[in-house]
C-alpha positions in Angstrom: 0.0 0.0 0.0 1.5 3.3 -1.0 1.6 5.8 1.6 -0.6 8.0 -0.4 -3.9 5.3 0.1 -2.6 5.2 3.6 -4.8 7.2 5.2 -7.9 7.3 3.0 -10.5 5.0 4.0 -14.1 4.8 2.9 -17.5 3.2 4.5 -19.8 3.4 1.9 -18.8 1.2 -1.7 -21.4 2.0 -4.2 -20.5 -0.8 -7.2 -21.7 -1.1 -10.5 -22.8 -4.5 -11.7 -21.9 -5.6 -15.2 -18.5 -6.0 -15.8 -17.4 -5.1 -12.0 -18.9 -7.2 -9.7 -20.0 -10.0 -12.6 -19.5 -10.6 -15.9 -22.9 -10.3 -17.8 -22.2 -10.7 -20.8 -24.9 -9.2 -22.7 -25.2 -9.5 -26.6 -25.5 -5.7 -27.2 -25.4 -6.0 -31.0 -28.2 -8.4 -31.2 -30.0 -6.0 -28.5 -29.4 -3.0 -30.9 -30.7 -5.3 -34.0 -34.1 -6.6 -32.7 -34.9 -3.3 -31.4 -33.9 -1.3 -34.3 -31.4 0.8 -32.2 -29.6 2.7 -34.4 -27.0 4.8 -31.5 -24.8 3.7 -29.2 -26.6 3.6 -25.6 -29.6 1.2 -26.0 -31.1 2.5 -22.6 -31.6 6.5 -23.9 -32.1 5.1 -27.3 -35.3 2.9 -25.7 -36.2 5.8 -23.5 -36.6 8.2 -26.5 -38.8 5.5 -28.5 -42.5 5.4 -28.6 -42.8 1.4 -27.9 -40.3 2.2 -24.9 -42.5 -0.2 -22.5 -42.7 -2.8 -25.1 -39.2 -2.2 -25.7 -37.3 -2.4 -22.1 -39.7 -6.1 -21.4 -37.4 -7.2 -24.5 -34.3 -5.7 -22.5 -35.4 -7.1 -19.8 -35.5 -10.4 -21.2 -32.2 -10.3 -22.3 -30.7 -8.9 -18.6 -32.6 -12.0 -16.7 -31.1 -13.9 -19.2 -28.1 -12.4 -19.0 -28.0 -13.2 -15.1 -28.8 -16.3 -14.7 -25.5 -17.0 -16.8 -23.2 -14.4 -15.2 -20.1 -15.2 -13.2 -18.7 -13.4 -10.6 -15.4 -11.0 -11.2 -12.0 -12.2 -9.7 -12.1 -11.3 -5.8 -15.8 -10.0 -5.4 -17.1 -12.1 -3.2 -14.3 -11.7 -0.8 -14.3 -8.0 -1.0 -17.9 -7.7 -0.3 -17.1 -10.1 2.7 -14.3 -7.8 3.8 -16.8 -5.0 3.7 -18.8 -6.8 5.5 -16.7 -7.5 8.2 -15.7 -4.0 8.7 -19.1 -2.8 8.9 -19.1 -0.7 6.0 -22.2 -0.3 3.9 -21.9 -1.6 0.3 -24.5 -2.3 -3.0 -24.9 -1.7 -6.6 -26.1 0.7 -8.8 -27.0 -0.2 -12.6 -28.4 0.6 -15.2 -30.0 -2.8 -15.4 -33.5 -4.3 -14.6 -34.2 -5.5 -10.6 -34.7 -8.7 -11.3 -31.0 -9.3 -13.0 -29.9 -7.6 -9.5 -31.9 -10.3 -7.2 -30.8 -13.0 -9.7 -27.1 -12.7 -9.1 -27.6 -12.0 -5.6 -29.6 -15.0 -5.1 -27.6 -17.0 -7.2 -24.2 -15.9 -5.1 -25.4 -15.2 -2.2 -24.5 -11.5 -1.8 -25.6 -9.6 1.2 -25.8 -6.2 0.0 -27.2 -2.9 1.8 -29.2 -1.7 -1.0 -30.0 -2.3 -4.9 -30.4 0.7 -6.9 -31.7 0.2 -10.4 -33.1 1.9 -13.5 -36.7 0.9 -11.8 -35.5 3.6 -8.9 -33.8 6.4 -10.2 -32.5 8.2 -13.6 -29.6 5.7 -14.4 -26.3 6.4 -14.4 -24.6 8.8 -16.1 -27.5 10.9 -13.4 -25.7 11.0 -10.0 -29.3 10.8 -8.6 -28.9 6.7 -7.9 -25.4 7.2 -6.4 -27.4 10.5 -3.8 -30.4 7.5 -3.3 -27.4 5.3 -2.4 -25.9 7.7 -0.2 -29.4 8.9 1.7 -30.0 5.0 2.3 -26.3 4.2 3.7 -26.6 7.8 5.7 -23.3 8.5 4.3 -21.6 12.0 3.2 -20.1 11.9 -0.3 -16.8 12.2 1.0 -17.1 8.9 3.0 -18.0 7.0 -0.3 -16.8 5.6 -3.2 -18.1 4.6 -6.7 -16.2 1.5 -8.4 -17.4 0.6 -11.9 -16.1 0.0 -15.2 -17.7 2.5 -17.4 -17.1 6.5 -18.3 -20.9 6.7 -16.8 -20.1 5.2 -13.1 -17.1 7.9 -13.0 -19.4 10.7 -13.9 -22.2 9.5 -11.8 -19.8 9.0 -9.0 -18.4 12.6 -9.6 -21.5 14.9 -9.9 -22.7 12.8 -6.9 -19.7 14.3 -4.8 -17.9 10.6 -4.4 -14.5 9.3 -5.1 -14.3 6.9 -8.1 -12.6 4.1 -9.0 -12.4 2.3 -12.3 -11.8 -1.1 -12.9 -9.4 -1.3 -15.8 -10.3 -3.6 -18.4 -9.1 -4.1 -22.2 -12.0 -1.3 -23.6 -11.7 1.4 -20.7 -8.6 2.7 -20.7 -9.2 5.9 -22.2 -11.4 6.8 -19.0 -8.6 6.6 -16.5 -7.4 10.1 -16.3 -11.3 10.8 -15.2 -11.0 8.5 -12.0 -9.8 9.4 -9.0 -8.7 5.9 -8.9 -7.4 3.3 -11.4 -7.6 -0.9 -10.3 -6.9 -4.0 -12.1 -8.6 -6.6 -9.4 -11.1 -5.4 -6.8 -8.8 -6.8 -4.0 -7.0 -3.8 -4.5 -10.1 -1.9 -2.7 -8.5 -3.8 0.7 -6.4 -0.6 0.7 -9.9 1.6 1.5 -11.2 -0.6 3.9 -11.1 0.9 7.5 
């Protein structure tokens, strides 16, 4: 541990869910193609359309899917344990449907202190899920972090007043300089734990 994480602890972990505490795994392409999405973010594209409703069931489909299948990242079981044990608060925020959220936790057993999802709050890049996450763990910003993989769980994180860590992987690089914090493995989180 360098001694500039020395001193820096946190005692709320907000995480995002696809691709940092699972891998989901979901066939965006084929998500774009059968609902005619023509831009990048299928969520805004969906929330722009006229058949939205009809539209996020089909998402839906393929999240619960999606979940069932998922595997857990390297080390986040026992980080959520180490949380645990320390008494900090820790849960997710995503952009995905509830029911992928209670899948996963079901199916690994995760005790987590609250599940924040698109059914609860403007998603992500809003900061308003990370403030709902905040209210429900009564924590300040400062006494929080946000750890995803994605530009949008750094902004969130930001406007939301948090610290942010992103979880390298081989498409995200070119979001580092945005994070306050740059990991390869979520055991490297042990350094934040009081």
């Amino acid at each position: 541990m360098s001694a500039e994480y020395s001193s820096i602890v946190f005692r709320a972990y907000v995480f995002d869910m696809d691709g940092t505490l699972v891998e989901f795994n979901l066939p965006f392409d084929r998500i774009r193609e059968e609902l005619g999405i023509k831009g990048r973010y299928i969520l805004e594209s969906i929330m722009e359309d006229s058949k939205r409703e009809e539209k996020l069931e089909i998402l839906k489909e393929y999240e619960v899917r999606a979940a069932k299948k998922a595997k857990l990242m390297p080390y986040a079981r026992e980080i959520l344990e180490l949380l645990e044990d320390a008494g900090c608060r820790k849960g997710i925020v995503t952009r995905n449907c509830r029911e992928s959220v209670e899948i996963i936790a079901e199916k690994f057993g995760l005790n987590l202190d609250f599940v924040i999802t698109r059914d609860d709050a403007p998603p992500k890049p809003s900061p308003e899920p990370i403030k709902l996450a905040l209210r429900i763990t009564n924590a300040e910003p400062n006494e929080a972090i946000t750890v995803g993989d994605y530009i949008f769980d750094v902004m969130a994180g930001k406007l939301a007043g948090t610290k942010t860590a992103l979880l390298l992987n081989d498409k995200n690089e070119s979001f580092a300089e945005q994070a306050d914090y740059v990991i390869k493995c979520l055991s490297e989180l042990q350094r934040f734990i009081p």
